[in-house]
DSSP file (Angstrom, degrees, kcal/mol; ACC not computed):
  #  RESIDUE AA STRUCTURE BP1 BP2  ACC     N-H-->O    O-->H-N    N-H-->O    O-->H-N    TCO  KAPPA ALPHA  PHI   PSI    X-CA   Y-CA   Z-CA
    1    1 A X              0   0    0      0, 0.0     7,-0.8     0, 0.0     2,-0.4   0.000 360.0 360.0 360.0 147.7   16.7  -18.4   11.5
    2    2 A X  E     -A    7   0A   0      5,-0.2     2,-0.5     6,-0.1     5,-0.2  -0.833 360.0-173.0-100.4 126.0   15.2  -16.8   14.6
    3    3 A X  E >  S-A    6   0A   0      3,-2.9     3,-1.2    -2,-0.4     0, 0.0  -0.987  87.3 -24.8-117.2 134.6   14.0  -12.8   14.6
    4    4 A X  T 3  S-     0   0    0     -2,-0.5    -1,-0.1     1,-0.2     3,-0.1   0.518 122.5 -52.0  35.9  31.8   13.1  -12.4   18.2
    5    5 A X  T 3  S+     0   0    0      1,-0.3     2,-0.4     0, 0.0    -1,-0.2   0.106 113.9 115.4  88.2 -18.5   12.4  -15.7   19.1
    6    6 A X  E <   -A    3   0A   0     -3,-1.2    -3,-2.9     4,-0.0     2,-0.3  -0.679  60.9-141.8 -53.4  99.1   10.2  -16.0   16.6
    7    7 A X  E     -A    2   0A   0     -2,-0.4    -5,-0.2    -5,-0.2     3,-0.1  -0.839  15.8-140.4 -81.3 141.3   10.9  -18.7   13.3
    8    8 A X  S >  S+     0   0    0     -7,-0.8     3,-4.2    -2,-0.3    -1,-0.2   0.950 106.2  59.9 -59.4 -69.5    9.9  -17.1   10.0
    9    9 A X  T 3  S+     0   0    0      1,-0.3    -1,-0.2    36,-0.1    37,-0.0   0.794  98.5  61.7 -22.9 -40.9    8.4  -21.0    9.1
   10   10 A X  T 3  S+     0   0    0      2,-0.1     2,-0.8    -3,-0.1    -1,-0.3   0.322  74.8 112.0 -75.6   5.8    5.9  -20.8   12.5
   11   11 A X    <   -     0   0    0     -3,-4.2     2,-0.9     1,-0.1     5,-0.0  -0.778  57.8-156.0 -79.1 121.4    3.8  -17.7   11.3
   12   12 A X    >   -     0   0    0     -2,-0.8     3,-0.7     1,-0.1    -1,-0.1  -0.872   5.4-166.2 -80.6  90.6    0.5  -18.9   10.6
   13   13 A X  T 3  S+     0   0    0     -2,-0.9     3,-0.5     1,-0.2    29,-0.1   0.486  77.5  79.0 -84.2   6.7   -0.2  -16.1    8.1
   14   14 A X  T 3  S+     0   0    0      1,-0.2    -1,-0.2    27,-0.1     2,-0.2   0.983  99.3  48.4 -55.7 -69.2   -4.3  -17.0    8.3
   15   15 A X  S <  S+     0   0    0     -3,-0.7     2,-1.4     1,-0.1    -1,-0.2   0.216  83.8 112.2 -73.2  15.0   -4.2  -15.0   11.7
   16   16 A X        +     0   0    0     -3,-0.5    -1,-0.1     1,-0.2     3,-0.1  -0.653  26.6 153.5 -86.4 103.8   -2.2  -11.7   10.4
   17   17 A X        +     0   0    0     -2,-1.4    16,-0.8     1,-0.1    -1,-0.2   0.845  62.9  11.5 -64.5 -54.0   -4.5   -9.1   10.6
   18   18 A X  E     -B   32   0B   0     14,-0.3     2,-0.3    16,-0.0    14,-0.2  -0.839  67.8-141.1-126.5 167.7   -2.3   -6.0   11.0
   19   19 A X  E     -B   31   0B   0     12,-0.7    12,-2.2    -2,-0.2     2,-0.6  -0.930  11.0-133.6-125.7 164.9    1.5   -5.6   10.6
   20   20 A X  E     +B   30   0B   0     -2,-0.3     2,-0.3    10,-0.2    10,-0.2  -0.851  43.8 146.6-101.7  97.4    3.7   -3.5   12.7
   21   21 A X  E     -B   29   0B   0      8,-1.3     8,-1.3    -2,-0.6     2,-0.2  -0.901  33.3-115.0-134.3 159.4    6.2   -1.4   10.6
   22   22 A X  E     -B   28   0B   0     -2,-0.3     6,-0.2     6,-0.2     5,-0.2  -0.468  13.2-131.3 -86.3 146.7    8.1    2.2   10.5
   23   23 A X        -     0   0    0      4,-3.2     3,-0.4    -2,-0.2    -1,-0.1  -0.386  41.6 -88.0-106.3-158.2    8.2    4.9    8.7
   24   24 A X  S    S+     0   0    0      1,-0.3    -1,-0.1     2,-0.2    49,-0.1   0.730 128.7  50.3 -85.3   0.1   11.0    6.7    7.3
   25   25 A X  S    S-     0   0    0      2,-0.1    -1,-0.3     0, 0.0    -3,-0.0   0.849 124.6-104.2 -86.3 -45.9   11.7    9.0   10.7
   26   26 A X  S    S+     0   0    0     -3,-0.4    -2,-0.2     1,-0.3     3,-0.0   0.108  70.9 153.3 129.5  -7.0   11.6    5.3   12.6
   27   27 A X        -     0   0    0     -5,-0.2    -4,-3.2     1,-0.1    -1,-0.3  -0.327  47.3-117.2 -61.1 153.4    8.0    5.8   14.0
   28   28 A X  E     -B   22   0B   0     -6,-0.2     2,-0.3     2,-0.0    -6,-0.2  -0.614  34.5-173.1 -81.6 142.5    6.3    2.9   14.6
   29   29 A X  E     -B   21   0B   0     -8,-1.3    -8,-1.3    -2,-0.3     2,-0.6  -0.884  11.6-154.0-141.1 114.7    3.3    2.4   12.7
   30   30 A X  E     -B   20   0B   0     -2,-0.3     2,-0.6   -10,-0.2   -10,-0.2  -0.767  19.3-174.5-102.4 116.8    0.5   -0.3   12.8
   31   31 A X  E     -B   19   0B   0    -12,-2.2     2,-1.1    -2,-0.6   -12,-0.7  -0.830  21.1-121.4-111.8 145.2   -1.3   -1.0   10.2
   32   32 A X  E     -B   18   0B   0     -2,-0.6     2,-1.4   -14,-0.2   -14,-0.3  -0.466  18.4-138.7 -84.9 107.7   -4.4   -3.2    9.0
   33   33 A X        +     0   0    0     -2,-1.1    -1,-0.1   -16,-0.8     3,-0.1  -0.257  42.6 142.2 -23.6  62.4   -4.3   -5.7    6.3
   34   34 A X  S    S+     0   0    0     -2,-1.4    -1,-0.2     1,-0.1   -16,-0.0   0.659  70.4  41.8 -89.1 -22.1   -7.5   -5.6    4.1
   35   35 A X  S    S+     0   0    0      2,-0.0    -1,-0.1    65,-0.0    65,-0.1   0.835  84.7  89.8 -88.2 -34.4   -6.3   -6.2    0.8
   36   36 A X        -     0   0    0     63,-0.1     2,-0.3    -3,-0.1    63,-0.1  -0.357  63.2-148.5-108.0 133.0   -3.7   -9.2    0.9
   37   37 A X     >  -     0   0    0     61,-0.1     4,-1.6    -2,-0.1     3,-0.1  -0.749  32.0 -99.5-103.4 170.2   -5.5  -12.8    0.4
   38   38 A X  H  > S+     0   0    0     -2,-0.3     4,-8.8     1,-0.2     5,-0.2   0.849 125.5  61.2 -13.4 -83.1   -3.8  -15.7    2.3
   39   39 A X  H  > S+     0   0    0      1,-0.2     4,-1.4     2,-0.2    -1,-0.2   0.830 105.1  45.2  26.8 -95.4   -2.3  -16.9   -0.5
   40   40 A X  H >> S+     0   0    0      1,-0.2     4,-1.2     2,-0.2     3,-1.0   0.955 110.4  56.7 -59.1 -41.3   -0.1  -13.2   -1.0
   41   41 A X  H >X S+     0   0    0     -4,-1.6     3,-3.9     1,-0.2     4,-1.3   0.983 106.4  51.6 -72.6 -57.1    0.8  -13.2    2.9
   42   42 A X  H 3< S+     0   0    0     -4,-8.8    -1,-0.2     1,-0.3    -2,-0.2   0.631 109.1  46.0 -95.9  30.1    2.3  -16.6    2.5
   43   43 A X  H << S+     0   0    0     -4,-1.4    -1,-0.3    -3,-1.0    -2,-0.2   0.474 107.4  59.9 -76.7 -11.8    4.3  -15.7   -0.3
   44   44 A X  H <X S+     0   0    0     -3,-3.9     4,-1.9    -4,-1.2     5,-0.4   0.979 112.9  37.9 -70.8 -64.1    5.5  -12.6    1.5
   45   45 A X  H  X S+     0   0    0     -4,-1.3     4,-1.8     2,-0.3     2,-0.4   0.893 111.2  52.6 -84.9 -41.0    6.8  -14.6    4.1
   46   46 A X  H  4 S+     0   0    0      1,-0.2     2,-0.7     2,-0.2     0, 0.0  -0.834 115.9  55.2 -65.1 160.5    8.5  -17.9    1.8
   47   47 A X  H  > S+     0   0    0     -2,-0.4     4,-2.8     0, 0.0    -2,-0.3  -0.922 109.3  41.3-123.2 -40.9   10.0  -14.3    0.2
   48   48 A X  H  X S+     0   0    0     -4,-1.9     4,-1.8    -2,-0.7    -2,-0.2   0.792 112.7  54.2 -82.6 -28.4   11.3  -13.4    3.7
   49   49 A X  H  X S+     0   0    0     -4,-1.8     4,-1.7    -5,-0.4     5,-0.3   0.955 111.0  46.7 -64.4 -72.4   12.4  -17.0    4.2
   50   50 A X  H  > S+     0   0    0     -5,-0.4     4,-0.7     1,-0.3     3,-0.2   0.912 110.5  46.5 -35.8 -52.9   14.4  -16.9    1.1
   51   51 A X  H >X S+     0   0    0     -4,-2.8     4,-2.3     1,-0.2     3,-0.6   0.918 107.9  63.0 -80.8 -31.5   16.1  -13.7    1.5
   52   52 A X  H 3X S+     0   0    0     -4,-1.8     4,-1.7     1,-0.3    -1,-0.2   0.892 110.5  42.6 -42.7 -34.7   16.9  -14.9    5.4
   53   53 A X  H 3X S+     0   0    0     -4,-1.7     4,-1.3     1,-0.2    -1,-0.3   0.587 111.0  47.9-111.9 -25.9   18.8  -17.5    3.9
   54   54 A X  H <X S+     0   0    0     -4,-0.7     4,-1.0    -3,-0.6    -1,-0.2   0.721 114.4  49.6-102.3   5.1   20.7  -15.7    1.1
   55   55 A X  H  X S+     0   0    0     -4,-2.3     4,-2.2     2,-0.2     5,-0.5   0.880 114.2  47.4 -71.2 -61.8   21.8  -12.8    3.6
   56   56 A X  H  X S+     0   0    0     -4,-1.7     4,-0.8    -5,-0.4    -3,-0.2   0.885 110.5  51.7 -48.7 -29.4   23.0  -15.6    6.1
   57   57 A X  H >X S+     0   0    0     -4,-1.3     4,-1.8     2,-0.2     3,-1.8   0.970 104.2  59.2 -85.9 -31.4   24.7  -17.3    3.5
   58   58 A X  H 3<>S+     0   0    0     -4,-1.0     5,-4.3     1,-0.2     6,-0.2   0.882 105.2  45.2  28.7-105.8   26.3  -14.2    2.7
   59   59 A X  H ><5S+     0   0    0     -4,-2.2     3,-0.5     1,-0.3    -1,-0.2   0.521 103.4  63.9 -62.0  -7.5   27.9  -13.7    5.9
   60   60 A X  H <<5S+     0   0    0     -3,-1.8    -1,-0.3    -4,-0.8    -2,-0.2   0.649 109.8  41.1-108.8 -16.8   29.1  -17.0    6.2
   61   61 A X  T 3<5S-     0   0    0     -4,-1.8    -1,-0.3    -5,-0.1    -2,-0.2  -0.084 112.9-105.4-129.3  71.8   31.1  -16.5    3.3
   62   62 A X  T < 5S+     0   0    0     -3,-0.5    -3,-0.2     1,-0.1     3,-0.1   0.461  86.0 113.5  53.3  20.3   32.6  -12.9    3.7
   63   63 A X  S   <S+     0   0    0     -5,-4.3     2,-0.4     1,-0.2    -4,-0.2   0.908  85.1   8.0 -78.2 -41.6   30.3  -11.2    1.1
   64   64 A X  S    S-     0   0    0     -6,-0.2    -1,-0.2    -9,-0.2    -2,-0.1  -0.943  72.3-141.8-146.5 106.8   28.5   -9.1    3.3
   65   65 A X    >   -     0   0    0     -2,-0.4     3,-1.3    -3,-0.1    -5,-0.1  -0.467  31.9 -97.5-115.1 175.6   28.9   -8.2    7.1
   66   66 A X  G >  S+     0   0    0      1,-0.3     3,-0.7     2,-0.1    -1,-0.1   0.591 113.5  52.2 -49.3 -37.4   26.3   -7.6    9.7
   67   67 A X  G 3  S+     0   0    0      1,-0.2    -1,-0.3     3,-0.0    -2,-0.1   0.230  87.1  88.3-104.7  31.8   25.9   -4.1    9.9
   68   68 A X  G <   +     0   0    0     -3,-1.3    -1,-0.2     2,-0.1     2,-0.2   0.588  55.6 112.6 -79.0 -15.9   25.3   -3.8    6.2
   69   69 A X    <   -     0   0    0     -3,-0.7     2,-0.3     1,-0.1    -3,-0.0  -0.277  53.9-156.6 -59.3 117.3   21.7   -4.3    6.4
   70   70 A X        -     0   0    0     -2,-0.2     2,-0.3     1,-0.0    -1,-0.1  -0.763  23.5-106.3-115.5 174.2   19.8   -1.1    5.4
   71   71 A X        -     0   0    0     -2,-0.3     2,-0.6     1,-0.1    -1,-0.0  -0.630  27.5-158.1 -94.4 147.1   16.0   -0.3    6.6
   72   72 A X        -     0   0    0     -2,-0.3     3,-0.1     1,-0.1    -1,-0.1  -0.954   8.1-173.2-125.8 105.5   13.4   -0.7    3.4
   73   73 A X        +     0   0    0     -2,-0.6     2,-0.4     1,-0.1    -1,-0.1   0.792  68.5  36.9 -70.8 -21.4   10.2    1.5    4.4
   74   74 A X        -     0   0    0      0, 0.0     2,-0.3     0, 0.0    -1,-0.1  -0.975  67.8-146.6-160.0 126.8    7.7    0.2    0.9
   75   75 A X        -     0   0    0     -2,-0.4     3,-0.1    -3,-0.1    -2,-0.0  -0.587  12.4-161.6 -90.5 139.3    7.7   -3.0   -0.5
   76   76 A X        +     0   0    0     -2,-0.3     2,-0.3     1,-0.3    -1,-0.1   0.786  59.6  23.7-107.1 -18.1    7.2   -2.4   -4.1
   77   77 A X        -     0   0    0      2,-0.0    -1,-0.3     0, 0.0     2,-0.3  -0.964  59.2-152.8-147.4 153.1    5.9   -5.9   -5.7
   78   78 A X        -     0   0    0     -2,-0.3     2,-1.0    -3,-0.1   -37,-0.1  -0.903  27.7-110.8-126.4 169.7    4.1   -9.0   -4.3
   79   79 A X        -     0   0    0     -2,-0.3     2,-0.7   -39,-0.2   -36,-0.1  -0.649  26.4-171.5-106.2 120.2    4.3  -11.9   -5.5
   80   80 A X        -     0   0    0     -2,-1.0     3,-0.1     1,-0.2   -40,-0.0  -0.846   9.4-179.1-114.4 140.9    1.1  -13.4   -7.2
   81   81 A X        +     0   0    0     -2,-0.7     2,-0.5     1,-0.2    -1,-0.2   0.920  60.3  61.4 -91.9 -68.2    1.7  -17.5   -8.0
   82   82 A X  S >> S-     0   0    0      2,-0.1     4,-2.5     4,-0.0     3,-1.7  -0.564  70.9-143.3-108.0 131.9   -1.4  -18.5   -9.6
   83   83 A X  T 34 S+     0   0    0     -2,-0.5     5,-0.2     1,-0.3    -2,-0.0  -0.442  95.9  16.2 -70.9 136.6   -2.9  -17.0  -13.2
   84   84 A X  T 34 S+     0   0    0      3,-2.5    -1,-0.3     1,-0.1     4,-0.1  -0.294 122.7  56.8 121.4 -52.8   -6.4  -17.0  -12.6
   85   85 A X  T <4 S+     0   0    0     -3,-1.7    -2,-0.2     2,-0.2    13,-0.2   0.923 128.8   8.5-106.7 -76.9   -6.7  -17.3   -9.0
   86   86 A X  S  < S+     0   0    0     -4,-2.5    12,-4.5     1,-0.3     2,-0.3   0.866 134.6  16.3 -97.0 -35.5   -4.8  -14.5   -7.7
   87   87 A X  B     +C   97   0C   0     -5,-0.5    -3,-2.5    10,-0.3    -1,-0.3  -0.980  50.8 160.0-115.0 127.5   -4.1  -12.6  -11.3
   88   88 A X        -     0   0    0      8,-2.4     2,-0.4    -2,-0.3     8,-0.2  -0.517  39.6-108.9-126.8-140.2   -5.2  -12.4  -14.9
   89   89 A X        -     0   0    0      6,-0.2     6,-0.3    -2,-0.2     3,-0.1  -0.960  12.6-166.4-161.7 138.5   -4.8   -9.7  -17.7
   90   90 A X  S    S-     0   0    0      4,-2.0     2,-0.3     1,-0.6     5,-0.2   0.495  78.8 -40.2-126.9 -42.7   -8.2   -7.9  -18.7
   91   91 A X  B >  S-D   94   0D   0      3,-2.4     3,-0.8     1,-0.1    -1,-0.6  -0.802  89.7 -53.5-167.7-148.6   -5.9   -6.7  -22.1
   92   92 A X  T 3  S+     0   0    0     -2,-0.3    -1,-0.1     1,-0.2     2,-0.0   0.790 130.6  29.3 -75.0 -47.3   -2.6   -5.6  -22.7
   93   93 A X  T 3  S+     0   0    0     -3,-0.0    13,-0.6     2,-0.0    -1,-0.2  -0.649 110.1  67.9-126.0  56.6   -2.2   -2.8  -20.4
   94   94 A X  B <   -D   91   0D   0     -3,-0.8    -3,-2.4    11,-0.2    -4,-2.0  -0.787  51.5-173.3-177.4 145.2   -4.5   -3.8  -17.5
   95   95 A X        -     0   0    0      9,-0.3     9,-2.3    -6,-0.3     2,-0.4  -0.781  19.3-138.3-144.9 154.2   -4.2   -6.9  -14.9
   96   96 A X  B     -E  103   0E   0     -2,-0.3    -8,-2.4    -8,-0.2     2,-0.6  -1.000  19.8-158.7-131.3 108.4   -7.0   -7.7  -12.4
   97   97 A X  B >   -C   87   0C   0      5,-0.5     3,-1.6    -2,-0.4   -10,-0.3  -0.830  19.2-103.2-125.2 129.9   -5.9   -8.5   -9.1
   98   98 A X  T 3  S+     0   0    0    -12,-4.5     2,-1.3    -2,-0.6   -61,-0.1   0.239 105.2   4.6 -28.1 149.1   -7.7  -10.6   -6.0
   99   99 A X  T 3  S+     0   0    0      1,-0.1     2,-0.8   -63,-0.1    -1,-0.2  -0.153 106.3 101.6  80.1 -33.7   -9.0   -8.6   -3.3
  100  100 A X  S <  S-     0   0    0     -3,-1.6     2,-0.8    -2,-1.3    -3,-0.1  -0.430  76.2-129.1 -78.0 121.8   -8.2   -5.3   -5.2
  101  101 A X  S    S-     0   0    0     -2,-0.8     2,-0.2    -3,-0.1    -1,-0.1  -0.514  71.4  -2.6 -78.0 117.1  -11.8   -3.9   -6.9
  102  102 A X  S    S-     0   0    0     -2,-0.8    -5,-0.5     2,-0.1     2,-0.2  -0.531  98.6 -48.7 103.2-155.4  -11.3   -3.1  -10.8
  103  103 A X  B     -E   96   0E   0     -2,-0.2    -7,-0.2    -7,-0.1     2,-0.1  -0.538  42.3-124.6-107.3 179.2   -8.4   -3.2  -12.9
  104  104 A X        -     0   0    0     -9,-2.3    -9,-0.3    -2,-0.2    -2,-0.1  -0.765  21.5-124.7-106.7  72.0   -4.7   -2.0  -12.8
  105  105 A X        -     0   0    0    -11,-0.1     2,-0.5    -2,-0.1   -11,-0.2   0.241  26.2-159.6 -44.4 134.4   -3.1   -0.1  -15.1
  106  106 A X        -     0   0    0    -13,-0.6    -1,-0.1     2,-0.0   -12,-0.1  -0.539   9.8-172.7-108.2  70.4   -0.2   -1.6  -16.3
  107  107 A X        -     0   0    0     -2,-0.5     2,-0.3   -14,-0.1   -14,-0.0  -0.228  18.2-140.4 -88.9 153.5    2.8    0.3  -18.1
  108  108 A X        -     0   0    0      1,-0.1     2,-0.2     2,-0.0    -1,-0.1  -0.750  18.6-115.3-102.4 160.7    5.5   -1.6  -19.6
  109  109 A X              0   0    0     -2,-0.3    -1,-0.1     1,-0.2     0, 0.0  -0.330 360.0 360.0 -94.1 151.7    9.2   -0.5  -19.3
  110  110 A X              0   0    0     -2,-0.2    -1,-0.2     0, 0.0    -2,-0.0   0.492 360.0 360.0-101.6 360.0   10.8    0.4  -22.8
């Protein structure tokens, strides 16, 4: 699928540096990537890929129509693939993740 001319597949996510996104009034807002290794961006975007594909299939079969789509200001999770590399676990309730300095406190849902 195409978003402005654009294929999700052709991002070469080495060269994102900043993204352009809104906030919850609609302002445009640019912001710089510092944190996110390779790696994370191009799960972001196979994420983005994915969901392109189960909304279109969707529509094609009467589940869901066009102008259902609502706008999502904060992403809440990324997706980290490999233990080790991008993530580990420091103890029970603390994960260490690339790029980010120190741990994460972790709570789990009851």
């Amino acid at each position: 699928m195409k978003k402005n001319g654009i294929r999700l597949r052709d991002i070469n996510t080495t060269n994102i540096k900043e993204v352009r996104h809104f906030s919850k009034d609609k302002n445009e807002i640019l912001s710089r990537l510092e944190v996110l290794s390779s790696q994370q961006k191009q799960a972001l975007v196979t994420r983005m890929i994915s969901n392109e594909k189960t909304i279109a299939s969707l529509i094609k079969n009467k589940f869901q129509n066009h102008g259902q789509l609502q706008f999502k200001s904060d992403l809440s999770c990324i997706p980290l693939k490999q233990y080790g590399n991008t993530y580990s676990f420091k103890s029970a309730n603390k994960v260490k993740i690339a790029g980010i300095s120190g741990t994460i406190l972790v709570k789990t849902g009851d």
